[in-house]
Structure formats: C-alpha cells, structure tokens
N, C-alpha and C positions, 0 to 999 in steps of 0.2 A: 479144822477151822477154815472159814470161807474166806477168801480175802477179796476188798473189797477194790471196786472199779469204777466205783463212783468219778464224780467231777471233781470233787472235793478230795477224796482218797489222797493218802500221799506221792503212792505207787504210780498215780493216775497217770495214762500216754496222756492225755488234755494238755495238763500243767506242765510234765517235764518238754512236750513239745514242741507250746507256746514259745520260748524264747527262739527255737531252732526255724519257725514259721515267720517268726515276725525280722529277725534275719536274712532269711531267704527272700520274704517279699522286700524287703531295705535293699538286698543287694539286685535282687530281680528291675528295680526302679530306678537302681543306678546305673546298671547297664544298659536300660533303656536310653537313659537321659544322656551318656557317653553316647550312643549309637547317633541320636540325633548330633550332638556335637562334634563327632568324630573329624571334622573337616579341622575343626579347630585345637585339637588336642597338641600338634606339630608345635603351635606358637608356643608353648608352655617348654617346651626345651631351653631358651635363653633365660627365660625365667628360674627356672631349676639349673641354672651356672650361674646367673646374678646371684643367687640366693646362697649359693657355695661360695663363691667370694665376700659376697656378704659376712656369712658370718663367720669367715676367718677375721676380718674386721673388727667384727663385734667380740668375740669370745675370746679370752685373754690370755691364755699360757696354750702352748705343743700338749699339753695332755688331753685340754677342752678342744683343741684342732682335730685328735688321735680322736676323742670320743664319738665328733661329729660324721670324721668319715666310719666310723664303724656302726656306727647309727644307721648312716646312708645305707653303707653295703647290709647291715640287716634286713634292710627293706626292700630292696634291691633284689636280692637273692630269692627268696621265696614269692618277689611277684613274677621274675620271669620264668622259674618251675613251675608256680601252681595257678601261675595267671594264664595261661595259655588258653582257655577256654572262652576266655571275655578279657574285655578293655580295661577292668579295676586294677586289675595285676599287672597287667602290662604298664599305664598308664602311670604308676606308681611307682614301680621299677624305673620307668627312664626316668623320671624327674628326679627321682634319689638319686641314679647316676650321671646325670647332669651336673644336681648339687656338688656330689663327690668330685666331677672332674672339675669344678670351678672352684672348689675349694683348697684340691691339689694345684692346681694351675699357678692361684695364686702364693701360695707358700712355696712353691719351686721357686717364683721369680723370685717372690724377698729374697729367698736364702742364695739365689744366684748373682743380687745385685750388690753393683761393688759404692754403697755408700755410707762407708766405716767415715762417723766422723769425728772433723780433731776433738781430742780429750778435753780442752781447756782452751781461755782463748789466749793467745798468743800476736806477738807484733814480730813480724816476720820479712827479712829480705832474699827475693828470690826472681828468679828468671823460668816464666811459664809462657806455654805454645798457645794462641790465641784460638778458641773451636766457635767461640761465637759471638757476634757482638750488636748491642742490640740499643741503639740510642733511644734517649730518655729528653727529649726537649724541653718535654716541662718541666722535670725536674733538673734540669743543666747540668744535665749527667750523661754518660755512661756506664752502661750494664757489660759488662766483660766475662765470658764462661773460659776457666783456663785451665791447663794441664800443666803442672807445676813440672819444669825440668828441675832446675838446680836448687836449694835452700844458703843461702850464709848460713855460718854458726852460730849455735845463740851466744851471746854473751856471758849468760849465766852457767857455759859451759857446755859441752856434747852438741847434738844435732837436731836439728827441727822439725819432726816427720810430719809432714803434709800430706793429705789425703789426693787422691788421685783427678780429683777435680774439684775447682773452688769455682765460688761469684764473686766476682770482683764489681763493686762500684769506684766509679772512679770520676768528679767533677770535672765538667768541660774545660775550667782552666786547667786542670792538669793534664788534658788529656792533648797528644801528638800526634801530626796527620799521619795514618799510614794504620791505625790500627784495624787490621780484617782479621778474618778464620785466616790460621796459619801463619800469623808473624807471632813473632818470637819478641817478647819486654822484659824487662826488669823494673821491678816495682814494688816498692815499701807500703806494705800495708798491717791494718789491725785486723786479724781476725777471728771468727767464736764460731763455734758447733752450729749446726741449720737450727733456728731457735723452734722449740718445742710450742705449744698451746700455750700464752699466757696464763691461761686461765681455762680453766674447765669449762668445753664451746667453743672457744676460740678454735680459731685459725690454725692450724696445725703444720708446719710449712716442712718439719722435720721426715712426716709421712712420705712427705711429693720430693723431696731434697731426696731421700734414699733412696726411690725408684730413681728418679733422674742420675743417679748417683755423685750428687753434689756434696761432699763432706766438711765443709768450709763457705762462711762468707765471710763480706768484709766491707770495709773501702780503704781504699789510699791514702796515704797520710802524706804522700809526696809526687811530684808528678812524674809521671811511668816515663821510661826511657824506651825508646825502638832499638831492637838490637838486631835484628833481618827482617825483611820485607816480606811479605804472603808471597809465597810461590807465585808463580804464573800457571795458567792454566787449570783445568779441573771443572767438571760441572758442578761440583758444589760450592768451590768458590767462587765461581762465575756466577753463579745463582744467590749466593748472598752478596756478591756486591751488586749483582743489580739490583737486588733489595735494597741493599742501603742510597744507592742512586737516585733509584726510583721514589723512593719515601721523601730525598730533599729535594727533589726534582717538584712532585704534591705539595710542599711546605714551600716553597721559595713563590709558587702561582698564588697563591689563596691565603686569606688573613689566618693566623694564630689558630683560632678557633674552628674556623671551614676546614682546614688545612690539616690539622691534627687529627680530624673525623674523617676525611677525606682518604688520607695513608691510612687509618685504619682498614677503610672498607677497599684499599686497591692490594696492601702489602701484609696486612694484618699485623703491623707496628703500632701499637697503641701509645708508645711511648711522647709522642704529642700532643695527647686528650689531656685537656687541663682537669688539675682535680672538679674545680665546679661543674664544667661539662659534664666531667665521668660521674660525677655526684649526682647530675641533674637525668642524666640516662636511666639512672639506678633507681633513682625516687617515681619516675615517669614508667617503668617497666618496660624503656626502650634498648636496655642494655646490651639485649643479645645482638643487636644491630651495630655492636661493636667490636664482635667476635666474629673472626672468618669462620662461617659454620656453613648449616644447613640452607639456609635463606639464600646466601652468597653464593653458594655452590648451583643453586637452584638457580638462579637469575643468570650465573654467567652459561650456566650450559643449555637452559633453557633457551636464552636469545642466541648462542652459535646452533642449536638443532633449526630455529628460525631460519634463521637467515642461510644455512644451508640448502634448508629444502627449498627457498624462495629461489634462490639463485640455481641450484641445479635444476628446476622446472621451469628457465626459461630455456634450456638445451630440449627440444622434443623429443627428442629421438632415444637421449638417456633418460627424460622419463619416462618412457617409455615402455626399456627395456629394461631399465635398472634398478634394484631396490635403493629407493631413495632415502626410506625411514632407517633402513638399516647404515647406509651410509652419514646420515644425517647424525642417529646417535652415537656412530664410532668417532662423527667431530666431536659430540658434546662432549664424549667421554677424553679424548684427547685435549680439547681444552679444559677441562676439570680436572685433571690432570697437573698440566701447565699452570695453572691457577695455584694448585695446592701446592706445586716446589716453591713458586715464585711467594706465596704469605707463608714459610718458612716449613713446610710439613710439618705444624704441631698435631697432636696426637685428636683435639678436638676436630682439627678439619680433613685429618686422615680418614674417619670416624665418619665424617658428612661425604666425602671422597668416595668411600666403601658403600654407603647406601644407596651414592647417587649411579655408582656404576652399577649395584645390583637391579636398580630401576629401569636406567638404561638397557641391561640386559634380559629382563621381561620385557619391555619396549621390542629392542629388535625381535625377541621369539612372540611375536603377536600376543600377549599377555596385556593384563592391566596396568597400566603405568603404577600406581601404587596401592599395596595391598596390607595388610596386615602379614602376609608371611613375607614377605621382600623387608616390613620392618622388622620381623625377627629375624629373619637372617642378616640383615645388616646388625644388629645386636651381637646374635652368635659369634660373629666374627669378631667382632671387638671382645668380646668375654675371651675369646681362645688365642688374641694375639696382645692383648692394652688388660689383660685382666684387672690390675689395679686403678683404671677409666672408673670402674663401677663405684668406686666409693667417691669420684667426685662430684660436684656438684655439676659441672660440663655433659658429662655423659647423662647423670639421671634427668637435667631440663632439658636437652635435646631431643631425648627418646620421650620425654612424658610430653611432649607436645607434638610432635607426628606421630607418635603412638595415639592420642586424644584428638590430634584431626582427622586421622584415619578411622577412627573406630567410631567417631560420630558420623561421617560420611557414608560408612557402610551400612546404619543403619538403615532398615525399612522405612521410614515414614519420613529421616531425613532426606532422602533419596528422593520418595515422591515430592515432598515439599520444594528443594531445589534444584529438579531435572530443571535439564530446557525445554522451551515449550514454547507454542504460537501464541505472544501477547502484549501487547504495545510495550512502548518504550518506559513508560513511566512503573508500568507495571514490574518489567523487567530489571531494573536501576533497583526499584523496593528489593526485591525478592535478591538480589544479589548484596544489596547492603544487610541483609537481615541475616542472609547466609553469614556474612563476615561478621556481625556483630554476634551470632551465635555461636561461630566458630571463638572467634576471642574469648567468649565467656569460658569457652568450655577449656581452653587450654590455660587461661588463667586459674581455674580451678583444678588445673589438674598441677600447676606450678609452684601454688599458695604454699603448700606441705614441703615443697625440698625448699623454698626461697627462704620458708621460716626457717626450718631445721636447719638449712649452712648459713645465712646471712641473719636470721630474727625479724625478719620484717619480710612483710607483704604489702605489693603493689592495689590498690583502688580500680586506678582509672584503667590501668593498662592494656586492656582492653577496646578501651575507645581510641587512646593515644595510637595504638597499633594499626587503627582503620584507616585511620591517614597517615600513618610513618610509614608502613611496612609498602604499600602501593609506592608513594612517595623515592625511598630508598631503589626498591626495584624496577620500578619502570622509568625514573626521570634522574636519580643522582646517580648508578651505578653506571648507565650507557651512556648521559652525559661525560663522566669522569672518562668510559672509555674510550670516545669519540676525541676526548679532548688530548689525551696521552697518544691517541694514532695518528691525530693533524701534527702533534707536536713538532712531528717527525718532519712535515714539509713546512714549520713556521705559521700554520694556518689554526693553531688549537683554542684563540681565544677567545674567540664566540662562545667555544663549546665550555671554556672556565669560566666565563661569564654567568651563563647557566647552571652549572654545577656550584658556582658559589653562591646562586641567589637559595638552591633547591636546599642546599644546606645550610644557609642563615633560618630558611623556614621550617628545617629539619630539627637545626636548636631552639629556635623560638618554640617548638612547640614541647621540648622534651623539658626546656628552664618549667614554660607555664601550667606545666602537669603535675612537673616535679615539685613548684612552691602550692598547691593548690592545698587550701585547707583538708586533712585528712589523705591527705594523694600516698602515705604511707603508712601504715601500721605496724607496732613493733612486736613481738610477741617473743618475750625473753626466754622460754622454755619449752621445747620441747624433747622431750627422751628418746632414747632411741625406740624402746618397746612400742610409743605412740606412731614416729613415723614409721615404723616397720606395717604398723597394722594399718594406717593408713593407704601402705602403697601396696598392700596385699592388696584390702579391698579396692584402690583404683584399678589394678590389672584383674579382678576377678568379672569388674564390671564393664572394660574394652575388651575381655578375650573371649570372651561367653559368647553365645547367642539366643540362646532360650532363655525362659522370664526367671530360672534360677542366678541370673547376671543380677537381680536385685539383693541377691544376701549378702551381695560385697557392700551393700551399703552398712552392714553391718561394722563389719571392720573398722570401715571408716569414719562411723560416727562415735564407738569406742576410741578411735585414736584422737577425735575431736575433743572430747569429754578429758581423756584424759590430759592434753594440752591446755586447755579451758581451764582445767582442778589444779594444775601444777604452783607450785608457786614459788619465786623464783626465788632466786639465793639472795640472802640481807649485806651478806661482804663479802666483798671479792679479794684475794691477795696474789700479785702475782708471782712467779717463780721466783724472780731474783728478791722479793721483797720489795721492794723501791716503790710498788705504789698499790693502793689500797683502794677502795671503792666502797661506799657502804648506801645501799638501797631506804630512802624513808621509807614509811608505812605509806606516804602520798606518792610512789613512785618519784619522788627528786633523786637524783644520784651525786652524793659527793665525794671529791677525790682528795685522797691527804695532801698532795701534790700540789700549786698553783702553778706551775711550770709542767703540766703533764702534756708529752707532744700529742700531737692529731690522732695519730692512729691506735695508742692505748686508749687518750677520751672516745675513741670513737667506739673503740672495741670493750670497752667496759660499760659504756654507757647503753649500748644495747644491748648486750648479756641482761641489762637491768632493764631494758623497754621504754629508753629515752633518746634521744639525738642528742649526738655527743657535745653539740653547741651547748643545751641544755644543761651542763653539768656545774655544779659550784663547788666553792672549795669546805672543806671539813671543816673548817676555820667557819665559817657559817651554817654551819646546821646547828640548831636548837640542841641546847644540851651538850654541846660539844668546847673545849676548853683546851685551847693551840699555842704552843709556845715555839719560839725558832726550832726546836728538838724534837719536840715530840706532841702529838695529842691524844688529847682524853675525853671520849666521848659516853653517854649514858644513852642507852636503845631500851625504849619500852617496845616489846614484841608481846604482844596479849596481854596477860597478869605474871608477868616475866621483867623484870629489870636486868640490861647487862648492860656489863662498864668494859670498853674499851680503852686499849693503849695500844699506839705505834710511832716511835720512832722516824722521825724524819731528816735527820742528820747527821756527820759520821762523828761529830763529837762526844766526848767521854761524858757521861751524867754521873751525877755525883750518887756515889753508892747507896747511902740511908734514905735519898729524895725516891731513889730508882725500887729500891728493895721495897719500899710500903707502896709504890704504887704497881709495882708487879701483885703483890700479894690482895690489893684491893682492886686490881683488874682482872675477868673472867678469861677474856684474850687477851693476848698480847702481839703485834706481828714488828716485826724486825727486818732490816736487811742484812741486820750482821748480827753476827753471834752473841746471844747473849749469854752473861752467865749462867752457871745452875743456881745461884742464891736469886735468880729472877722465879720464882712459881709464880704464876697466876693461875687461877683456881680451877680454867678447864682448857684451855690450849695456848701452848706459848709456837708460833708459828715465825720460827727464825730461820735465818740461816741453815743452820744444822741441819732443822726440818727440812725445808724447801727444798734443799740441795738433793732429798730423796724423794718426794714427795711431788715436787714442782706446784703450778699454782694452785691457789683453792676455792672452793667456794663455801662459803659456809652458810646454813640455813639456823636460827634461831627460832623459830617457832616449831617446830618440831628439830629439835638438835641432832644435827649432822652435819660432815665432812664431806665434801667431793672433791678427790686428788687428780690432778692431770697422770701422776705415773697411775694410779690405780683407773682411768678410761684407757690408757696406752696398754695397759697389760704386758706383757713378755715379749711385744712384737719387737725386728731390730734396730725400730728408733727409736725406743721405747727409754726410758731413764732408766733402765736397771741396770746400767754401771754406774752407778752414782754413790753416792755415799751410803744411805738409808736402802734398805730395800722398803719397795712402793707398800709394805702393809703395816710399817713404821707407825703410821701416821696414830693407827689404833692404838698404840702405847704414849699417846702424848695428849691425848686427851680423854674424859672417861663424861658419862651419863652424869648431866644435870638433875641433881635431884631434891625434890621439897625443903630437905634440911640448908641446899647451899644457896635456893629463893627467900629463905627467911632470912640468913646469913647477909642477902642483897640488903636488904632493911633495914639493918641493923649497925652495917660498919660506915664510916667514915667516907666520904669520897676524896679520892686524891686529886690536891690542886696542882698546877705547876706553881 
C-alpha cells in the first residue's frame, strides 16, 4: 500500500509543520521587535513589582497570594533555563520575578506591622507619650498620634487593652500649651477601630491605619492634662517644633486663607486649608499644589543649584578649577533634604526626595537630567522600601504624571517641535505656551483614570488652571514666601509678605473660578478594578515602548474606557454601621434617609452615586417614597421591575403587627439594629447582624446583586474577618429575584406607615 504525501494527506510534513513555522516566524518577529527595544526593557522592572503589589491588593485570601507567587515562579523558571538564547525568556523571567518580589514584599510588611486594632469601641482613661502633633486650624482642633502608657480600669470591670498607637483628636479649647512629640497627657477619650470603607469605594482609612500602625481613633471628651513636658533636645523634636513655629509664624503674617496655603507649601501642614479652599483646589485640578511632592521639591532645589552656581562663578579661580555642577547639585541635594525633615518626612515627599536625588545624581555623572530610567528607578525604590505607596492614590498620580511628561518629551517629533531654536520672541512665547498646554493635556489624561477610580470624579479645565498656577506657585509664591521667612530674621520680611500674599489671593481666585466653572468637574461613579487595571496597563505600554507597536496599548485602554462607560452604578448604598442609607433615582438624584447626614458621608455617598454632595435630598422627598419619624418606605421602578423598600431610622421599638407586614411586603430591608427573625422580607434584610459581618453595601437592582466591603477587603489584616458573620455570609441572606416574586410585586398590598 503507497502511502500518501500529498498537501492534503493526513501524514503530510506541510500540515503538521505549519503550526511549528508560523511559531517560529511569531517568535523570530518577537525578538526582532525586543532587539530594537532592548534600551527599554530595564523600565518594565518597577512595573513587574507594582504589578506584585498590586495584586496582593487585589486578590483576597493567603491561598490566592500562594497561587500568585507560584504562577510567577512558573514562569520565571523556564524563561531563564530556556531563554538564554533570546530576549523572550529572559524578559519574561524578570518581570515574573519582579512581580514575585513585590508581591512578597508586600505581604512581609502586612504581616510585620504592628496595627492589631481595638475590638470594639470603648471610652477610655489613660496616660500616653506624645509621637506627634499636627494642628488643625480650620478645624479648631488638634490631631495627636500617641503611645498609650497607662490605661484606668474599666468600670464594667478588668482592664482596657489599647493598641500600641492611637489618633487622638482633641478641640482647641481642650487642648494645653506644651503639647509636642514626647510629652506625656492624660486624657479621657471615646474611641473605635480605624473605620473600614463605608461603603463599597469608599475610603478605606483602616488599609493606611495598619501600615501606619495606628489601632485606635477617637477624640476627647475632656480636656487632656500635661503630665511632663517634651524632653529637651533631639533632632527630631527640634524638627517638629520648628514645624510647628514655623506653620504659626505663616499663619500669624497672612489672612486665613493666604496663610493656610501658604504653611502648606513651606511645612506641608495642611491643617489650615479651609474646606472651601481645599474643595476649590480639588474641583480646579490644582490640588497637588497642596501637597509637599514632586513640584515643591523641584522648585526648592532647582532655585538653590541656581543660585549656587551664580554665586560661586563669581570667585574665577574656583570656576575655574572646580566642578561647579557637581557642587551646585550636592547643595540641591542637601537642601532637599532639609526641606523633606522640615514638611514632616511623609512617605509622599520621601518618594519626590528619592527621585529628585536620583536626578541629581545623573546631573553630576554628566547624564540627562531626566529620563525615563531615573523615573523607574526612583519607582523601584519606593516598590522595595514604601511597597504599600503603590496602592495609593499619592504614589500612582505622581509617577503617572512625570512618567507622562517624560515619555511625551522623549518622543521624536516632540522634540523637534519644542527644541530651542533661532526665532523671535513672539514666535518663541507660542512655541513654549503650546509645549505647556500640551504637556497639561497629556498629564491630565494620564490622571483622569486614578482621579476617577480613588476620588470618582474628573478635572475639565486642569490643565489650563495649571498654565498659570503651576508657573505662578514656582517662580513668584514659593521664593517670595522664602525671601520673606530669611528677612524675617532681620525684621525686614514684609515687603516680601506683601507679595506673597497678593500671588496667593491670585493663586485662590483662580482655583474658586475654575473650581465653580460650569462643568469644571465631572463625576463618574464606577469604576472596577478589572477597568483601571487595563487602563493603566495600556498607559505604560504606550510611555515604555518606542516603536509603533506602543499603539496596541491603546487597546487596553479603550477596553478599560468601555467598560467604565457600560458600568452602572449601585441604586443603594447601606453603610456598615446601618445609620444611613443612599438610594440612587433613575435621574441620577441621590437621596439620604438621613436629613442630619454630616459632610463627609453626603459627600462620600453622593459621589459613589455621581452627584456633589450639596446636591443630595432627603428620602422623605423622592417620589414614591412614604417617611415616618421611624422608618421609610420607598417603591423603585428599575426596568419592568418594582421593589419596595424599608429602613429604619430610629432607635425606637415598632409595634410588632405594623413591622411584621411590612418586612414581609418589603423586598429589602436595612436596619441599624437588629432585627428580629419574624422580620423576612423577600430578598435581603440588611441589619445589624448582617453588617456587623459583611460591612457596607451596595446594591444594584437591575441586574440583582450585592457588593460587600468585607468581601473587596478579602482576608487581608484589616480586613473584617473577626467580626461576627464571615464576609461570604452575605450570600445566605439574600437569594435570586425571580419572575414568580415580580408578579408577587403586583399583586400584594403596599405598606403604609
């Protein structure tokens, strides 16, 4: 029998070949495309440690952690055996063990840091060591970080275990001269656990409380007694009181307003920024100009390398002979330095501190002042020292905007466009306002995606605002303010506050008229993590690239748009303790069962839902809704869907028969206290009991589902899972809406109060 050889044949080498050929050429094309990018392969290392931090973040129990790094090392392992030959293997390998070591990094720290916090909250009298203190002017407060020495007894018997470091607030009237780092108070306060995420999105302060290892906040119920006075001596206390000097020293020259902006940008105390200010910075996209960062850092060491080398070339002889640039950046680097003790070393302007000395350090070795690998190793370095930086929102808007100035400047054709070059003045003014007006767009756009995903809203104009702030800030208020703090010294500084207070009245006037500008905000209530993850893939796929393969990151990106754009948001919100309730129209209005609900819940629920929190009404006015002192009952058309809602808004007892028919003719029900089991309502009773395991929620009605805050927390160790309920509770207390219980809508009774 012949067998056959044909094309077609089964046996055929053609066919079985084909896949092994078109492989080969796939992989032959890939290592082309790596050879030409090879310069750039480097930057992708801090990237592959964000990305291992990341998703310990993200992924929810030690088992999904175990899985991740064994993933990594699967891949890991066989590219550097069998990658040896080419860049694919190689290239593959470190980034999986980058991922891995950022992933371990950061699970070492959790598990290292000590912020076990108290079980329950508790009113407590005790005597603790003062570590830091951080006045609040606008609020007519003090912030107080302590070390609890002593506890009183509780009264209800036994002893009161306090965590190893609380936040005390504590009201100006209560508060007595002498409080610094290292004195010793005694002081009566109420205190509760670092509060978790109200609400699924929210704020989450319990994450940042257990790295900081804060286990406890509170305020005073009484005012604190001094029981020893701050040591003497020490550079660190020397360093925070002249923080605290320095800050009233700003405030005492300059009105309320100038004066509070003012300390921000000399001590990084923001504790003087009136809400409307801080509101008006945030809405105008001038906000970061209120953060000791990158900018600040840049402006104060920028103008000491100045004025260095001006001054040492007027000696000839040492210019001469002497490296000037190099001495010039070992000042900048020393006063940046000095600058970061003196606005408190937080972790954001250690962070600007570290890139600006790595700058500096390419400076001196004849290098480019900034490049794309100086910004990933200023990265790298935070991944391997601040690993938990990366999930805030500090770290990701710092680097995606000198990451996005840098990677637009490198390009080829921005380059040509804004060299220097021989050509009048008018010509030259254009070409530099268009640089800045394109740089702006481009870092606005690279901003849009974390500003939505941590805050829900996005800046408009910010980019314009910034044309004239950011100049403004750096060249006329920061060296005014500093000129004005070194006359101080000989009685001669009030010319220079004079100036500093006009450049900051036009500093606010311009951030109020950005910030009320029709449209100057946009809110966007939802976006998933899946979305900005794929968003911020493709922004780095398309600054780390160089060849025209840098455009499939557009890919990413506009999947992560789409699916932001498609999401839709949650119809009621409930938060953890119960106490208040949020329920989204179909016309985006937001109402709260609450008419007493303070600022920061309206504000914080109100854009979860895609409103300003001004905007919010009470439940007691939405159509359909039916309010009594106790409790309301509201009916939601969602599609061809009727649900009837009940909750509870008082801690008074309802009478049994009124309560039992209208649990049973409500779909939900949400509670701040426990209800009975004789309450069913027909698909979720969200009380007490629940909450207590579950924390807040969100619920969606058009396609029916739950989102629990313990179930985004997963297993991490601020997580609720010492609570009552374990977090996957939630799926046994409520079940699938279905046909027979929409016809059942129809059919029953509605309960009135």
């Amino acid at each position: 029998m012949t067998r056959q050889t044909g094309a077609g044949a089964p046996g055929s080498p053609r066919v079985a070949g084909a896949p092994a050929r078109l492989a080969a050429r796939f992989s032959a094309r890939l290592e082309k495309w790596l050879e030409a990018e090879r310069t750039q392969l480097p930057l992708w290392l801090p990237v592959g440690g964000v990305a291992g931090v990341a998703a310990w973040f993200w992924l929810p129990a030690p088992a999904a952690w175990q899985g991740f790094l064994l993933l990594a090392a699967a891949l890991a392992l066989p590219g550097l055996v069998f990658g040896r030959g080419g860049r694919i293997g190689r290239a593959v390998a470190l980034f999986a063990l980058a991922a891995a070591i950022g992933c371990g990094l950061i699970w070492w720290k959790a598990a290292r840091a000590d912020g076990a916090a108290l079980p329950h909250a508790v009113v407590a009298a005790f005597t603790a060591r003062i570590d830091r203190v951080e006045p609040l002017p606008a609020r007519a407060s003090v912030r107080l970080t302590l070390h609890p020495l002593m506890v009183a007894p509780d009264p209800r018997g036994g002893a009161i275990a306090l965590p190893g470091r609380i936040r005390l607030t504590v009201p100006l009237e209560d508060a007595v001269a002498g409080l610094a780092p290292g004195a010793t108070l005694a002081a009566r306060a109420r205190l509760v656990p670092p509060p978790s995420a109200a609400v699924p999105g929210a704020y989450d302060y319990a994450a940042v409380a257990w790295f900081a290892g804060i286990g406890a906040t509170g305020k005073a119920l009484a005012p604190v007694r001094l029981i020893a006075p701050a040591p003497a001596g020490g550079p660190s206390l020397w360093l925070a009181d002249a923080r605290i000097a320095l800050t009233a020293h700003i405030l005492s020259e300059l009105p309320p307003g100038e004066g509070g902006v003012a300390a921000a940008l000399a001590t990084g105390d923001m504790g003087a920024v009136t809400q409307d200010d801080n509101n008006a910075f945030r809405n105008s996209g001038l906000a970061h100009l209120l953060s000791v960062s990158g900018l600040h850092l840049t402006a104060a060491v920028g103008a000491t390398m100045v004025l260095a080398l001006r001054l040492l070339a007027l000696w000839p002889r040492l210019a001469l002979r002497a490296p000037l640039l190099l001495i010039a950046a070992g000042c900048g680097g020393v006063v940046g330095i000095a600058y970061t003790l003196l606005t408190g070393a937080e972790v954001p302007t250690v962070r600007s501190l570290v890139a600006a000395l790595v700058v500096l350090a390419g400076i001196a070795l004849g290098r480019e002042a900034m490049t794309l690998r100086l910004v990933a190793t200023g990265a790298l370095v935070c991944v391997l020292f601040w690993p938990e930086s990366v999930a805030g929102p500090s770290f990701q808007l710092s680097f995606a905007a000198i990451l996005s100035i840098v990677a637009l400047h490198e390009l080829p054709w921005t380059r040509r466009m804004f060299e220097k070059r021989e050509e009048g003045h008018v010509r030259r003014l254009l070409r530099e306002v268009a640089a800045l007006l394109l740089t702006g767009l481009v870092v606005e756009a690279a901003l849009a995606p974390i500003a939505i995903f941590h805050f829900h809203r996005a800046g408009l104009y910010g980019a314009a605002a910034n044309i004239v702030a950011i100049p403004l800030t750096t060249f006329v208020i920061m060296p005014a303010e500093a000129l004005a703090l070194l006359f101080d010294s000989v009685g001669l500084g009030a010319a220079f506050w004079w100036v500093t207070g006009r450049a900051l009245a036009l500093l606010l006037a311009i951030a109020h008229h950005v910030g009320s500008l029709p449209g100057a905000v946009t809110f966007v209530p939802t976006m998933s993590r899946l979305a900005f993850a794929s968003i911020m893939a493709g922004g780095l796929w398309l600054a780390l690239w160089r060849t025209r393969a840098r455009l499939f990151g557009l890919l990413p990106v506009a999947i992560g748009l789409v699916m932001t754009l498609a999401a839709h948001p949650a119809d009621i919100f409930v938060t953890g303790d119960g106490r208040h309730l949020a329920v989204r129209a179909p016309d985006g209005q937001v109402a709260l069962l609450r008419q007493r609900t303070g600022d920061y819940m309206r504000d914080t629920l109100s854009e979860l839902s895609g409103r300003e929190g001004d905007e919010a009404i009470a439940l007691d006015d939405l159509p359909g809704a039916r309010c009594g002192p106790d409790s309301c009952a509201a009916t939601l058309v969602r599609g061809d869907r009727i649900w009837h809602l009940l909750a509870t808004r008082s801690p008074y007892r309802i009478d049994r028969p009124a309560m039992e028919q209208a649990c049973a003719a409500a779909d939900i029900v949400a509670s701040d206290r426990r209800l009975p089991g004789w309450c069913r309502p027909r698909w979720l009773k969200a009380d007490a009991a629940l909450l207590a395991g579950t924390g807040g929620l969100a619920i969606s009605l058009v396609r029916p589902a739950v989102v629990t805050v313990a179930a985004m927390q997963g297993q991490h160790p601020w997580a609720l899972h010492a609570a009552a309920r374990p977090a996957g509770a939630i799926h046994g207390s409520y079940r699938r809406f279905s046909q027979a219980d929409e016809a059942r809508h129809h059919s029953r009774n509605r309960w009135r109060d």
